[in-house]
Structures are given as structure tokens and as C-alpha cells.
Steps between C-alpha positions, in 0.01 A plus 500: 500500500267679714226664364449364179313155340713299224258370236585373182868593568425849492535730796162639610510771732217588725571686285803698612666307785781638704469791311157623692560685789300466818455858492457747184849625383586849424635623159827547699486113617425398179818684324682333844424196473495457130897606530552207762381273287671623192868499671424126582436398140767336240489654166286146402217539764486895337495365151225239610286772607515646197389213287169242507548181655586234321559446087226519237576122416443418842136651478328364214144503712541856547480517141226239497287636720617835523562635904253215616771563822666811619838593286782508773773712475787606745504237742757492739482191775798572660407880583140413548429766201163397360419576118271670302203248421343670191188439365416619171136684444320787435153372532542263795785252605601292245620175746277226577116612488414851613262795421504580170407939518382648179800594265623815580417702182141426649576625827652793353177516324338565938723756514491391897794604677345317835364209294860493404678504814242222637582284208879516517466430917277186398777410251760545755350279744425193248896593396596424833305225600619335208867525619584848300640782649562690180201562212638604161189627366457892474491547143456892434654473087352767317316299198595749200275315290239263590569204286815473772366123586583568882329836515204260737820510780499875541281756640468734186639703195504832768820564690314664840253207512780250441673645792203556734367126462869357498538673868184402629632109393773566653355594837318226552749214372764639735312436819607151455750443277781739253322613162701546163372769269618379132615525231727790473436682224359536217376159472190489247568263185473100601586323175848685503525557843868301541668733243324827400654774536268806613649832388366789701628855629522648833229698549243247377683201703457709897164640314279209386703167578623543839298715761296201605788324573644828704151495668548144621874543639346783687262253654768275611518197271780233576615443160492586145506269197678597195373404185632300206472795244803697404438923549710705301755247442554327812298180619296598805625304776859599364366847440713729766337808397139379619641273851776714612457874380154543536347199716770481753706812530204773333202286674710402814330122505638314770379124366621249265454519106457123395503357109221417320523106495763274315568751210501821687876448542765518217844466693604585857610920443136527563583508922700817376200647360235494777382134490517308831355196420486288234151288484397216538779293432888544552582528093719825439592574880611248766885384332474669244490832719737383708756461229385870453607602797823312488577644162427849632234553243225548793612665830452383816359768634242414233427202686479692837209701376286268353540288743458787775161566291379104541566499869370808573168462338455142685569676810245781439268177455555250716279717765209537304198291471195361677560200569109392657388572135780211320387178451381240235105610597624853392579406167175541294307572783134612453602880585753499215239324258250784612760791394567296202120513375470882640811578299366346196191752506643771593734478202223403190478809300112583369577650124191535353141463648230612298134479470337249308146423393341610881684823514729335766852401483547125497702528818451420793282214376288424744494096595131544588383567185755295289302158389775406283865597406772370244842476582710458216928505387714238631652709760171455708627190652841580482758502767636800390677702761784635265879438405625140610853617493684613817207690600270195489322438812348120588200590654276198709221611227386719249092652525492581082239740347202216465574367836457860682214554303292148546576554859391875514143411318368240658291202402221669358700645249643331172793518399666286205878529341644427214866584412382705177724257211214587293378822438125361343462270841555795706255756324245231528566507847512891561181536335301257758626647801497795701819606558816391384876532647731497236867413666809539261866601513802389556668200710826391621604429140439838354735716711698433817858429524655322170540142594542207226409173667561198261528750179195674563495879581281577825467883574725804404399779320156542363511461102187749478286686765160362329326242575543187301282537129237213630430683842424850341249305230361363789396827684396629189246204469411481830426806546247492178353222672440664857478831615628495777882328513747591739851459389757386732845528459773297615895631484759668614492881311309642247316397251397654166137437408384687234357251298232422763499756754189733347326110441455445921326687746735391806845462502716391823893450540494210759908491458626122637320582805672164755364188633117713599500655152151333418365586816593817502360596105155335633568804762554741235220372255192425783540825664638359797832714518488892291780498246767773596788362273680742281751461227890489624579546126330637196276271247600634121314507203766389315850361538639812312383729794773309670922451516648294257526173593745177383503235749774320358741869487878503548498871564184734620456858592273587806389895458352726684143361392281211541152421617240778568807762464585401149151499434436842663824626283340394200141665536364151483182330662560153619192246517521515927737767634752444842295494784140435348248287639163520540275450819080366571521818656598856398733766648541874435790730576507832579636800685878472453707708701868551560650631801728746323554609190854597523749277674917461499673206384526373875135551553218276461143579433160303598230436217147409653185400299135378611369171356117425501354185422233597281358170435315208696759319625766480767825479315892568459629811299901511424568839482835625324675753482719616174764763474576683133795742469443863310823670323703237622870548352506096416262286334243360773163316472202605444377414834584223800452308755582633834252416734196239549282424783204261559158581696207332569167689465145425571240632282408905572879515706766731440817509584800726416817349429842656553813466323836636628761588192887637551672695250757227536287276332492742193861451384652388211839332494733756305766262317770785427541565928407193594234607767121509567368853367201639649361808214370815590222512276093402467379215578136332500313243707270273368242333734240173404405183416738405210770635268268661261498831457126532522426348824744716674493796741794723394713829732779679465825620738813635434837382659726818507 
């Protein structure tokens, strides 16, 4: 058939085939030609593009070696309809051997939106190359609690931030190929994940749990995932509350809601309910929705609009793309590897610097001056990029922590490992060196998605958010032996430290930070790059500042409050508060203004504030921007996220940064009427360089 390449028996478009137009379409072409098609199809060709090809017998080495190929679905020879080719992710394309980007918990961490979008379009052209024209990897899940063991997939515990990195993905993939933003909703427990049921009301479902997700169907994503999870009853890709009343009739999304895989799917009624297609395999659809239809249990007209939904969205598609950037040199090229290891920095969070015996802090060491250095913990030489469930990338190589640093100091510079097993071998070594790099955390086995390989448990939910007992004696010791010990952490959310924390001077979150991870914290540690990470979710003191948590739960409630909002609702001071992290230089705010101080509820208003570098160095500030509500008839926070932005400053420079806000934005979601309420009462802007209330710059309007 013209237009495509058969390999493998599979139908590989290049990628779309007789479905790209010479020229670019209109929407009106689209909806035209999508109903030509449509009248020509059997009710089997529209049942097969609602369904992934073939049966999960059939594809044992997809289980094997999880989407080493692109998952086909919808593919129609006789009508020249190409499928969806999905390829899982979110840090990088899991097929074959591509870039593996730092998780996205640390590039929440950049709070980028442009690093973002640049990462996404390098993802979508490695997604294509590799025969994909749809990437399933926009994970925006709101981790209610941090032990969640995929809370490394997402961007953050803060709806706004979720939303605003989730978009910027989303621009980039869908230069090249359709994105998926997943998994819909309320998706945050891992060990129960196939059969919890997550209780939650109205106002706290379009509140906390789903704007991000509204944000991204406002960008224009493709598809949506549901999740496994039941919510209030009803399991999510079943759930006709969240795909037809609010995603597609309230939301107006014009793509296709697929299953999450194999068990996403109880029986074929879902099609009533708002799911199009059933992934990756043809289990609960294909005859078995046929004999649906048939019986009169699904109606055709059903069939029509999912099916309407597929075809549309490939149309929309098939004209996008540039196709001089799509080839096997594109996949790990040296550009992608380069925003990989700039990525990486840009996320590492500095927690804690403080001076030591000089008077200095002990970062940036200086590689100059460093005769000797220790690295010590196992996880110095590991390969330790993150989960290796669906979101595991094969990547051509891994730099780890002692690599990036023997490569950043040189040969006149020693530097000797040793994996810490023993806690006496390792203070003897701290004590004859310099410096030492203490690297501990978590791995692959820790947290991630639950997966039991020969009886053994690999990832899921974290059992506690400490480090293991034998890595917090060893910081203790170490850092009696040595003055000057940096801590590095590797993971995928917070971690509580109180044991050690007051023992260190230095203290930096180094997430799993991709395949230039080690280069990149030899960036970080040498002065070579100025850390301008900040926290995408808050660091307790304890695990009783936080939600209850049971991984293994048959029923949960999600309230109104988690993270730095439960926190804030509880008068209580976490270890590292939402959106801390410190810098080798310093900034100062000041002079806030607002453009108004009375506006209507149609209005909006525009918040400016200056931001000095005060220090030595040129570096990057994130600046946010909170909202709190005064006499509000409802319960809100204490204070939140509604704005953030990211400048670069060199020493002595100012510059004033300017936030727009609509009264729109202000609402809450009034459960009695059903509708978006926008109060007539006080309200208070917060301005600086975390959550806490200290650091921030604080004026008031009125909406009347």
C-alpha cells in the first residue's frame, strides 16, 4: 500500500500514510473527511479501531521487554487508516535506546516552562523516529502523599504547576507526534492501584485533582488515559461522570480517552461511558463489543463517536511534523544528551549550605583547591535513572555520580569510592580526605510502579520516607569524621531527614536526574552550573504533618488538604517548604505593587515586583506568586499557587517581574449550583521565593 513500510508484520506508516494531505486541512476538512471515511466502514473495521492490535497471548515480548516496539492499534489496510503507534514514557521513549531526561518530579523541581517545552519537542522527535506517532507519557497525578511510589512520573504535589509543566510537555511532544495526558483522576496509591476505591466530593475533585488536567485539554492534548482506580464508586475508565459529563460534554475535548493497559477494562459498557479505546490488546472490546452492540446493550451511535473521535484526531495529525529532523541519528543525538545534562542541573535542589570551619559554605567546592575527595554509598556507581516499569527508559549509557565527578576534577585530584557496607571503613576514610560526597536514596526497587518479577516485589509504594537505618548512621559518622560532607539525594519525592539533617553542612536533592545525572551533579558541586532548583512539593518533618496513607487500601478519602496546604492548615513548619531552594548567589525582593486595588469578577489585575541579585553570582530566581482568600464563605487554603516565573540575573541587576491574575482564577466550585463562584470579598497576594510565610512580599485587593 502506498505510503507505508511493512516490518515485522506490522504496518508502519511514514507515519500516517494516505491519511497526510499534500496540503494542511482545515477543521472543516477534517470533520469532512473523517465522515467519508466513517460511512465506508463495517461495524468490524469501527470496533477494530477501538481496540489494540492483536491479543495479549500473542505478545508475550511486549511483556518481556515492555514497548521495546511501538503498540499498534486501529489499523485498517483496506482503508489505508494508519494506527496509533504508542510509546509509553514520561522521561524519554521507552522503545529501543533513546534519551533518558531527568524524571519529571525533577523537572518539576526547574520549574522551566521553556526547558519543558524543549524537552517534550526532543521527546517527540526520538518518538517519531522510532516509528511512534503517539507518546503516552504526560503524567500530571497529583501525589497526595509522597510515599505514592510513582510520584518520580509527575511534575508535583501543586495543581497550577502540574498544569503549567504538563502544557509546556505537551507543546513540544505535539510538534511531532499526538501526546496523552494520564491518568484520569485521582490516581495516587500504586500498591492498590487495580481496585481502590478513592472517595472524594465535588468541590475538592474540580478543586485539587483535576485543574491540571483542564489546563492540558485547554492546550490541545490528543488523548486522555483513565486510570485503574475506582472514584466514588465507579472504576475510572468506566467512570461516566469524569469521561462524559465533565471531560467531554463540560470540557468539550474533541480526542480519544484510551484504558490504562490490560486491566483498565472490566467489560465492554465501558464504550457507553466515554472510553474509545481499549489498550493495548483487544481483551474486553473487539467481539465481545460487538456482541454488545448486537444485543443492544451499547448503541451504535456509540460506536460512531468514538470512532469519529479516533479518526478525527489522526486527521488533525497526519499534517504535522518535521520530517528533516526524523531519523535513527536523531534518536539520542548529542543535542538531546546536552538538554538531558542541562535538565538534570537545572532541577537539583540546594537544601542546606552552610559554613564550615573557613567561614565558607562547602559549596561550590572549588576543584582547584580540592587535593582529595571521598565518594561514598553504593548509589555512586549506580545506574540509577528511576522506575523500570512502563516509564523505564534504555538509555545507550548512564554518567553516575563518581563518574561526573572523576571527570569534572581532573587528574590531579584524588578521588577514591567505596560503597559505604561498613560504617568504620568509611569514617576512616572521611577523616583522611578533604571532602567527601555522600550519595544515598532510593533506586528502582524502593518505589516505582509495583511489579513482582519471579516472586520478588520491585517498586510500588514507599514503605517509609527515611532513609534506610544503615544510611542515616552513616551520615551521622561521616559527618563526625569530616567537616565538610555534602549529602546527595537520590529519589523520586520527599524525604524525611531528621535524624541527620542538623549533622551535615550541605544537603542537595539530585532527584533520578537521566542518563547525564553524574555529569550534571559534578555541575552542581564544582561550581560549574548555579543551583536554581526549587521544591515541586514540600519536605516534612514528620510523616504525621502529612495525609494518611495505606498503600494496600480498598477504600480512601482524598480532602481538601495535602502537601504545603495541609501543612499551612495545620500551623505547622515542614523541614523544606514548596518552592524552597537555595542559590551560590542571593536575591532580594521588593517593591510590590498591584495595578488596582478593586476589581469585578470579570476583571483581572497585574502584580509586579523587582528582584535584585544581591550576591556574587549570575544566577536563576523562580519567583511565585500565591493567592489567600479573606472572609471567604467556604473553607479555602491558607495560601496558593497561582503564578511562577523564572529569570536570570547577573550580579548588581534588577529586574521587575510581572504577573497578570483574573478574578476568574479566584473561584471556588459551589457544589449546591453546580457552577464556578467568583466571591466578592478580600483577597491577598503573596509574592517570593518559596511558600513560607516569611520570605514573602504580601498586598491586598478587593473583588466587589
Amino acid at each position: 500500500m502506498p505510503g507505508f513500510i511493512w516490518s515485522k508484520f506490522k504496518l508502519v506508516p511514514g507515519l500516517w500514510g494516505e491519511l497526510k494531505p499534500e496540503t494542511s486541512r482545515t477543521e472543516a476538512q477534517i470533520s469532512q473527511r473523517t465522515e467519508v471515511i466513517l460511512a465506508g466502514m463495517t461495524l468490524d473495521e469501527k470496533i477494530d479501531q477501538m481496540s489494540g492490535d492483536g491479543r495479549l497471548i500473542h505478545n508475550i515480548d511486549t511483556m518481556i521487554r515492555y514497548n521495546q516496539e511501538p503498540l499498534p492499534a486501529g489499523e485498517n489496510h483496506r482503508l489505508g487508516i494508519p494506527g496509533i503507534r504508542f510509546s509509553d514514557g514520561p522521561r524519554g521513549i521507552v522503545m529501543y535506546c533513546s534519551t533518558a531526561f531527568p524524571v519529571p518530579m525533577a523537572r518539576g523541581a526547574s520549574w522551566d516552562i521553556e526547558l519543558e517545552e524543549r524537552i517534550g519537542d526532543a521527546i517527540g522527535v526520538e518518538a517519531r523516529s522510532q516509528g511512534a506517532n503517539f507518546f503516552g507519557g504526560v503524567c500530571i497525578n497529583l501525589p497526595r502523599h509522597p510515599a505514592w511510589g510513582r510520584s518520580q512520573e509527575t511534575f508535583g504535589e501543586d495543581p497550577h504547576l502540574l498544569g503549567e509543566m504538563g502544557a509546556a510537555l505537551i507543546r513540544g511532544i505535539q510538534r511531532h507526534v499526538m501526546a496523552c495526558v494520564k491518568h484520569f483522576a485521582c490516581n495516587s496509591i500504586e500498591n492498590s492501584r487495580y481496585h481502590v476505591d478513592v472517595r472524594v466530593d465535588e468541590r475538592t475533585l474540580r478543586e485539587v485533582y483535576l485543574p491540571h488536567f483542564k489546563r492540558c485539554i485547554d492546550e490541545g492534548v490528543a488523548s486522555v488515559m483513565g486510570a485503574y482506580n475506582k472514584v466514588n464508586g465507579d472504576f475510572c475508565c468506566h467512570n461516566e461522570h469524569l469521561l462524559m459529563d465533565i471531560l467531554k460534554e463540560e470540557w468539550e475535548f474533541e480526542g480519544f480517552v484510551i484504558s490504562d493497559f490490560i486491566n483498565g477494562v472490566k467489560d465492554a459498557t465501558a464504550a457507553s461511558r466515554g472510553l474509545d479505546i481499549e489498550m493495548p490488546f483487544t481483551i474486553k472490546y473487539g467481539k465481545h463489543l460487538k456482541k454488545a452492540v448486537k444485543a443492544g446493550r451499547v448503541a451504535g451511535d456509540v460506536i460512531d463517536e468514538s470512532v469519529r473521535r479516533i479518526l478525527r484526531t489522526k486527521l488533525r495529525f497526519a499534517q504535522i511534523g518535521q520530517p528533516e529532523r526524523y531519523g535513527e541519528e536523531a534518536v539520542g543525538h548529542r543535542d538531546h544528551v546536552a538538554l538531558a545534562r542541562e535538565a538534570a542541573a537545572k532541577s537539583m535542589v540546594l537544601l542546606k549550605n552552610d559554613p564550615v570551619t573557613d567561614g565558607m559554605p562547602v559549596l561550590p567546592v572549588s576543584p582547584d583547591e580540592l587535593r582529595s575527595v571521598a565518594v561514598i554509598g553504593k548509589l555512586a556507581i549506580a545506574d540509577n535513572t528511576g522506575d523500570h516499569g512502563s516509564s523505564h527508559v534504555h538509555a545507550p549509557y548512564v554518567c553516575t555520580p563518581l563518574n561526573g565527578i572523576q571527570s569534572a576534577v581532573g587528574g590531579e585530584t584524588e578521588v577514591i569510592f567505596y560503597d559505604g557496607r561498613r560504617i568504620e571503613k568509611a569514617v576512616d576514610l572521611a577523616r583522611r580526605k578533604d571532602c567527601v560526597i555522600l550519595v544515598v536514596g532510593n533506586c528502582h526497587y524502593d518505589e516505582g510502579e509495583g511489579i513482582k518479577v519471579l516472586g520478588v516485589q520491585k517498586g510500588g509504594d514507599r514503605k517509609s520516607l527515611r532513609l534506610s537505618s544503615h544510611e542515616e548512621a552513616l551520615i551521622t559518622a561521616v559527618a563526625g569524621a569530616n567537616p565538610r560532607v555534602v549529602v546527595v539525594l537520590v529519589g523520586g519525592s520527599s524525604f524525611i531527614m531528621e535524624n541527620w539533617r542538623h549533622e551535615v553542612p550541605a544537603i542537595l536533592m539530585s532527584w533520578y536526574s537521566g542518563l547525564e545525572g553524574g555529569n550534571a551533579l559534578a555541575d552542581i558541586l564544582f561550581g560549574k552550573v548555579n543551583p536554581s532548583g526549587k521544591l515541586p512539593l514540600v519536605f516534612p518533618l514528620s510523616e504525621d504533618q502529612l495525609p494518611f496513607f495505606d498503600s494496600e487500601a480498598d477504600s480512601v478519602v482524598y480532602d481538601y488538604f495535602h502537601g504545603y496546604r495541609l501543612l499551612d492548615k495545620n500551623g505547622h513548619e515542614p523541614a523544606f517548604h514548596f518552592g524552597f531552594g537555595l542559590s551560590y548567589t542571593t536575591f532580594s525582593y521588593s517593591n510590590l505593587a498591584l495595578s488596582k486595588d478593586i476589581i469585578g469578577p470579570e476583571e483581572a489585575l497585574s502584580i509586579s515586583v523587582d528582584i535584585f541579585n544581591s550576591g556574587g553570582l549570575a544566577g536563576e530566581e523562580i519567583v511565585q506568586l500565591y493567592v489567600s482568600y479573606e472572609g471567604s464563605s467556604v473553607e479555602r487554603v491558607a495560601r496558593e499557587l497561582k503564578g511562577f516565573k523564572k529569570i536570570a540575573l547577573k550580579p548588581g541587576e534588577v529586574q521587575r517581574v510581572t504577573f497578570e491574575l483574573s478574578a476568574k482564577r479566584l473561584a471556588y466550585y459551589d457544589e449546591e449550583c453546580g457552577k464556578w463562584v467568583v466571591e466578592k470579598i478580600g483577597y491577598k497576594v503573596s509574592v517570593g521565593p518559596s511558600s513560607r510565610v516569611d520570605d514573602l512580599l504580601s498586598a491586598n485587593f478587593w473583588i466587589e
